[in-house]
C-alpha positions as CSV (number, residue, x, y, z in Angstrom):
1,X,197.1,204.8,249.1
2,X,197.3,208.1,248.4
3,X,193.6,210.2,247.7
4,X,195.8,210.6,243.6
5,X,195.5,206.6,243.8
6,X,192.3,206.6,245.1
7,X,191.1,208.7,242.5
8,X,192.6,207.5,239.6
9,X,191.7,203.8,240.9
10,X,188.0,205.3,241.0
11,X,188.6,206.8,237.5
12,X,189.6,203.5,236.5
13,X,187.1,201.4,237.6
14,X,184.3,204.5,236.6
15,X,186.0,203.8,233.1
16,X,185.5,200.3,233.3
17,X,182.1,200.4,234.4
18,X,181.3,202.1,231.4
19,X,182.9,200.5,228.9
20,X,181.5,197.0,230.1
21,X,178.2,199.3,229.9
22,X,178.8,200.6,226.6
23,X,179.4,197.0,225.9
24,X,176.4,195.3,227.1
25,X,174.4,198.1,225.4
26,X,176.2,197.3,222.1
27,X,175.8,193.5,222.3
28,X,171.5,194.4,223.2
29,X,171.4,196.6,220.0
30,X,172.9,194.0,218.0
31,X,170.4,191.1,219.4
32,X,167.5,193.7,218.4
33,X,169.0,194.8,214.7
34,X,169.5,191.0,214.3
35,X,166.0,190.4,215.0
36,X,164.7,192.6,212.7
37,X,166.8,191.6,210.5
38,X,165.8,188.6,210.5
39,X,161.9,189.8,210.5
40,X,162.7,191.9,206.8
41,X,164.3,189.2,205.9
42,X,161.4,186.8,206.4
43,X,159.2,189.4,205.2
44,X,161.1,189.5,202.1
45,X,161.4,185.8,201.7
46,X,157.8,185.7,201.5
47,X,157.3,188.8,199.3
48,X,159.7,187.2,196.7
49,X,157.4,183.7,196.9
50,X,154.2,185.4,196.2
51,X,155.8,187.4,192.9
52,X,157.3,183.9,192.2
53,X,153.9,182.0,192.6
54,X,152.3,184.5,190.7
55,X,154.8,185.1,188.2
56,X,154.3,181.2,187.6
57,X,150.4,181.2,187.5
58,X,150.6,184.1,184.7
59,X,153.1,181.5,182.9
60,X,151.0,178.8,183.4
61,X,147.6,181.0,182.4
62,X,149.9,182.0,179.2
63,X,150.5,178.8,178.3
64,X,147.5,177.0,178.4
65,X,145.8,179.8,176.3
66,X,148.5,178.8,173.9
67,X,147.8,175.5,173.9
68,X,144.4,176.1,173.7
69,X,145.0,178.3,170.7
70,X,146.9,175.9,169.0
71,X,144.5,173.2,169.0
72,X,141.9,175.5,167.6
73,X,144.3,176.4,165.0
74,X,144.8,172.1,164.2
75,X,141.5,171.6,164.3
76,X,140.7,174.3,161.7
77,X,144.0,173.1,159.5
78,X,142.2,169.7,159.6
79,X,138.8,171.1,158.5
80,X,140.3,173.0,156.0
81,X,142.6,170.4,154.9
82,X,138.8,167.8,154.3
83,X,137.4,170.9,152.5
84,X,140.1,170.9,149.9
85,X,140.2,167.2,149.7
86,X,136.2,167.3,149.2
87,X,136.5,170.3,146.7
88,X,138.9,168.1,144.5
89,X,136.9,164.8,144.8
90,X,134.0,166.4,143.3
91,X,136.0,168.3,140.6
92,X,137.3,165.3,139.4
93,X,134.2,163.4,140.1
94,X,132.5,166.1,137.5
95,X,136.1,166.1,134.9
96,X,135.3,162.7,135.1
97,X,131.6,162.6,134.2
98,X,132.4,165.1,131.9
99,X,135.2,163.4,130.1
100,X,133.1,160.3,129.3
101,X,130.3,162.5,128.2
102,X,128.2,161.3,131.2
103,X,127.3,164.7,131.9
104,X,127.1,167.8,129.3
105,X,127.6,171.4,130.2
106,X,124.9,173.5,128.3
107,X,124.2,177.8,128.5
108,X,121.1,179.3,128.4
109,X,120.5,182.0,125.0
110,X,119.2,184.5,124.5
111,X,116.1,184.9,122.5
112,X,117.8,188.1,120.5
113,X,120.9,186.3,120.0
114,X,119.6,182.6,119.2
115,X,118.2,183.3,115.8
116,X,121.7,184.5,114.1
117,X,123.3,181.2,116.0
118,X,124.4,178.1,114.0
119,X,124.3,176.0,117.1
120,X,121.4,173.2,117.6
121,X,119.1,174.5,120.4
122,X,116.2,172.2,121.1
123,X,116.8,170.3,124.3
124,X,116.7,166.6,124.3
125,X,113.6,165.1,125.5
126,X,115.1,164.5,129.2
127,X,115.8,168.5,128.7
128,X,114.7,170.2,132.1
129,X,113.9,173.5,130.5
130,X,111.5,173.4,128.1
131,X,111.0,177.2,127.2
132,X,114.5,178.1,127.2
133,X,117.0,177.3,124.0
134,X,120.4,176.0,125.1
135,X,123.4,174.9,123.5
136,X,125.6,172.7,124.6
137,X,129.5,173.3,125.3
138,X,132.3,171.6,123.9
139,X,133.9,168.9,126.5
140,X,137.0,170.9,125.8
141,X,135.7,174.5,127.3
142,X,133.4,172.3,129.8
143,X,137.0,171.0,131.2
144,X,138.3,174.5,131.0
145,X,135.5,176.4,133.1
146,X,135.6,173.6,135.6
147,X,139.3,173.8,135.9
148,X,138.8,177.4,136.5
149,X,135.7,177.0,139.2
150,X,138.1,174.7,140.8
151,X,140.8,176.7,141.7
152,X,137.9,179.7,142.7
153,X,136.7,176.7,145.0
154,X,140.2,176.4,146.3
155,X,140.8,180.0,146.7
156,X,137.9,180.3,148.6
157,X,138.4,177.4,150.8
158,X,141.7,179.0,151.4
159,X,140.4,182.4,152.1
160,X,138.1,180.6,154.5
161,X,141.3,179.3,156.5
162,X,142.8,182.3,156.9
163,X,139.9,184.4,157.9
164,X,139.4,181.9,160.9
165,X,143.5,181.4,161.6
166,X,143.2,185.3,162.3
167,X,139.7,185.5,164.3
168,X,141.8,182.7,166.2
169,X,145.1,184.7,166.7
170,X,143.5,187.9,167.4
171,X,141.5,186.2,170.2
Protein backbone atom coordinates (compact mmCIF):
# COMPACT_ATOMS: atom_id res chain seq x y z
CA UNK A 1 0.00 0.00 0.00
CA UNK A 2 1.06 3.02 -0.96
CA UNK A 3 1.29 6.11 1.97
CA UNK A 4 -1.79 7.86 -1.00
CA UNK A 5 -3.75 4.53 0.11
CA UNK A 6 -2.81 4.81 3.48
CA UNK A 7 -4.08 8.18 3.66
CA UNK A 8 -7.05 8.14 1.82
CA UNK A 9 -7.93 4.67 3.71
CA UNK A 10 -7.32 6.92 7.03
CA UNK A 11 -9.49 9.62 5.42
CA UNK A 12 -12.00 7.14 4.91
CA UNK A 13 -12.29 5.57 7.94
CA UNK A 14 -11.74 9.41 9.76
CA UNK A 15 -14.96 9.99 7.60
CA UNK A 16 -16.70 7.14 8.80
CA UNK A 17 -15.95 7.64 12.30
CA UNK A 18 -17.65 10.75 12.12
CA UNK A 19 -20.49 10.13 10.34
CA UNK A 20 -21.37 7.06 12.61
CA UNK A 21 -20.60 9.94 15.28
CA UNK A 22 -22.74 12.52 13.80
CA UNK A 23 -25.13 9.64 13.80
CA UNK A 24 -25.20 8.58 17.23
CA UNK A 25 -25.34 12.27 18.23
CA UNK A 26 -28.45 12.74 16.04
CA UNK A 27 -30.22 9.53 17.27
CA UNK A 28 -29.31 11.07 21.32
CA UNK A 29 -30.89 14.43 20.33
CA UNK A 30 -33.90 12.81 19.03
CA UNK A 31 -34.38 10.43 22.26
CA UNK A 32 -34.06 13.88 24.29
CA UNK A 33 -36.55 16.12 21.89
CA UNK A 34 -38.81 13.07 22.10
CA UNK A 35 -38.83 13.26 25.73
CA UNK A 36 -39.69 16.55 26.10
CA UNK A 37 -41.97 16.21 23.84
CA UNK A 38 -43.56 13.91 25.39
CA UNK A 39 -43.27 16.08 28.89
CA UNK A 40 -45.30 19.33 26.91
CA UNK A 41 -47.30 17.06 25.79
CA UNK A 42 -48.32 15.65 29.11
CA UNK A 43 -48.13 19.03 30.45
CA UNK A 44 -50.59 20.06 27.95
CA UNK A 45 -52.85 17.10 28.33
CA UNK A 46 -53.33 18.08 31.80
CA UNK A 47 -53.69 21.91 31.23
CA UNK A 48 -56.46 21.16 28.68
CA UNK A 49 -58.27 18.77 31.62
CA UNK A 50 -58.26 21.47 34.16
CA UNK A 51 -59.90 24.30 31.63
CA UNK A 52 -62.22 21.22 30.71
CA UNK A 53 -63.17 20.43 34.44
CA UNK A 54 -63.55 23.89 35.09
CA UNK A 55 -65.18 24.94 32.05
CA UNK A 56 -67.73 22.10 33.19
CA UNK A 57 -68.12 23.16 36.90
CA UNK A 58 -69.01 26.94 35.54
CA UNK A 59 -71.69 24.97 33.32
CA UNK A 60 -72.80 22.99 36.02
CA UNK A 61 -72.78 26.33 38.61
CA UNK A 62 -74.85 28.04 35.56
CA UNK A 63 -77.19 25.63 35.41
CA UNK A 64 -78.24 24.97 38.65
CA UNK A 65 -78.69 28.74 39.30
CA UNK A 66 -81.05 28.35 36.40
CA UNK A 67 -82.84 25.85 37.81
CA UNK A 68 -82.96 27.39 40.86
CA UNK A 69 -84.29 30.46 39.23
CA UNK A 70 -86.89 28.77 37.53
CA UNK A 71 -88.48 27.17 40.35
CA UNK A 72 -88.69 30.47 42.15
CA UNK A 73 -90.20 31.78 39.14
CA UNK A 74 -93.13 28.48 39.34
CA UNK A 75 -93.52 28.97 42.65
CA UNK A 76 -94.36 32.66 42.32
CA UNK A 77 -96.63 31.80 39.00
CA UNK A 78 -98.48 29.44 41.37
CA UNK A 79 -98.89 32.05 44.15
CA UNK A 80 -99.89 34.46 41.76
CA UNK A 81 -102.09 32.19 39.91
CA UNK A 82 -104.18 31.35 43.92
CA UNK A 83 -104.22 35.23 44.32
CA UNK A 84 -106.21 35.67 41.18
CA UNK A 85 -108.27 32.71 41.82
CA UNK A 86 -108.99 34.14 45.50
CA UNK A 87 -109.50 37.70 44.06
CA UNK A 88 -112.35 36.33 41.76
CA UNK A 89 -113.99 33.97 44.41
CA UNK A 90 -114.59 36.91 46.55
CA UNK A 91 -115.72 39.18 43.67
CA UNK A 92 -118.26 36.95 42.84
CA UNK A 93 -118.90 35.87 46.30
CA UNK A 94 -119.83 39.88 46.91
CA UNK A 95 -121.73 40.12 42.94
CA UNK A 96 -123.43 37.36 44.41
CA UNK A 97 -124.48 38.80 47.72
CA UNK A 98 -125.12 41.80 46.01
CA UNK A 99 -127.28 40.40 43.30
CA UNK A 100 -129.79 38.79 45.81
CA UNK A 101 -129.78 41.93 47.82
CA UNK A 102 -127.99 40.07 50.67
CA UNK A 103 -125.72 42.84 51.03
CA UNK A 104 -126.33 46.75 49.99
CA UNK A 105 -123.60 49.14 48.97
CA UNK A 106 -124.39 52.55 50.81
CA UNK A 107 -121.99 56.27 50.60
CA UNK A 108 -121.46 58.36 53.23
CA UNK A 109 -123.06 62.42 52.60
CA UNK A 110 -122.26 65.10 53.19
CA UNK A 111 -124.02 67.31 55.67
CA UNK A 112 -123.88 70.41 53.05
CA UNK A 113 -125.06 68.27 50.30
CA UNK A 114 -127.77 65.96 52.14
CA UNK A 115 -130.39 68.61 52.67
CA UNK A 116 -130.96 69.42 48.69
CA UNK A 117 -130.92 65.36 48.26
CA UNK A 118 -134.20 63.43 47.36
CA UNK A 119 -132.68 60.20 48.51
CA UNK A 120 -133.85 58.44 52.01
CA UNK A 121 -130.94 58.80 54.56
CA UNK A 122 -131.78 57.38 57.90
CA UNK A 123 -129.96 54.09 58.41
CA UNK A 124 -131.92 51.01 59.24
CA UNK A 125 -131.89 50.07 62.71
CA UNK A 126 -128.99 47.40 62.19
CA UNK A 127 -127.28 50.71 60.56
CA UNK A 128 -123.56 50.79 62.03
CA UNK A 129 -123.28 54.51 61.79
CA UNK A 130 -125.54 56.28 63.55
CA UNK A 131 -124.35 60.03 63.14
CA UNK A 132 -123.70 59.79 59.58
CA UNK A 133 -126.65 60.01 56.73
CA UNK A 134 -126.08 57.38 53.97
CA UNK A 135 -127.85 56.47 50.92
CA UNK A 136 -127.86 53.46 49.54
CA UNK A 137 -126.69 52.53 45.77
CA UNK A 138 -128.52 51.00 43.13
CA UNK A 139 -127.64 47.12 42.72
CA UNK A 140 -126.93 48.18 39.20
CA UNK A 141 -123.86 50.86 39.97
CA UNK A 142 -123.12 48.43 43.20
CA UNK A 143 -122.35 45.71 40.28
CA UNK A 144 -120.57 48.38 38.28
CA UNK A 145 -117.97 49.66 41.03
CA UNK A 146 -117.28 46.13 42.03
CA UNK A 147 -116.66 45.11 38.43
CA UNK A 148 -114.28 47.95 38.31
CA UNK A 149 -112.43 47.17 41.99
CA UNK A 150 -112.13 43.84 40.46
CA UNK A 151 -110.16 44.28 37.61
CA UNK A 152 -107.94 47.14 39.96
CA UNK A 153 -107.68 43.82 42.24
CA UNK A 154 -106.43 41.94 39.19
CA UNK A 155 -104.19 44.59 37.99
CA UNK A 156 -102.64 44.79 41.13
CA UNK A 157 -102.15 41.15 41.68
CA UNK A 158 -100.60 41.30 38.32
CA UNK A 159 -98.33 44.11 38.98
CA UNK A 160 -97.40 42.09 42.06
CA UNK A 161 -96.11 39.12 39.66
CA UNK A 162 -94.12 41.03 37.71
CA UNK A 163 -92.44 43.13 40.24
CA UNK A 164 -91.24 39.72 41.88
CA UNK A 165 -90.54 37.80 38.17
CA UNK A 166 -87.92 40.83 37.78
CA UNK A 167 -86.40 40.97 41.52
CA UNK A 168 -86.11 37.18 40.44
CA UNK A 169 -84.37 37.64 37.00
CA UNK A 170 -82.27 40.44 38.01
CA UNK A 171 -80.91 38.22 40.87
Amino acid sequence: MTPVQELIGLALAFVLALAVGFGAAWQVQDWRMGEKLAEQAGLHKDDLAAISNAAAAQARAEQDKRLATEKQLAKQDQQHTKELSDAKTNQARLRDRLATSDLRLSVLLDEDSAGSCNVPAAPGTGGVVHAARRAQLDPAHAQRIIAITDTGDQGLIALRACQAYVRAVAH
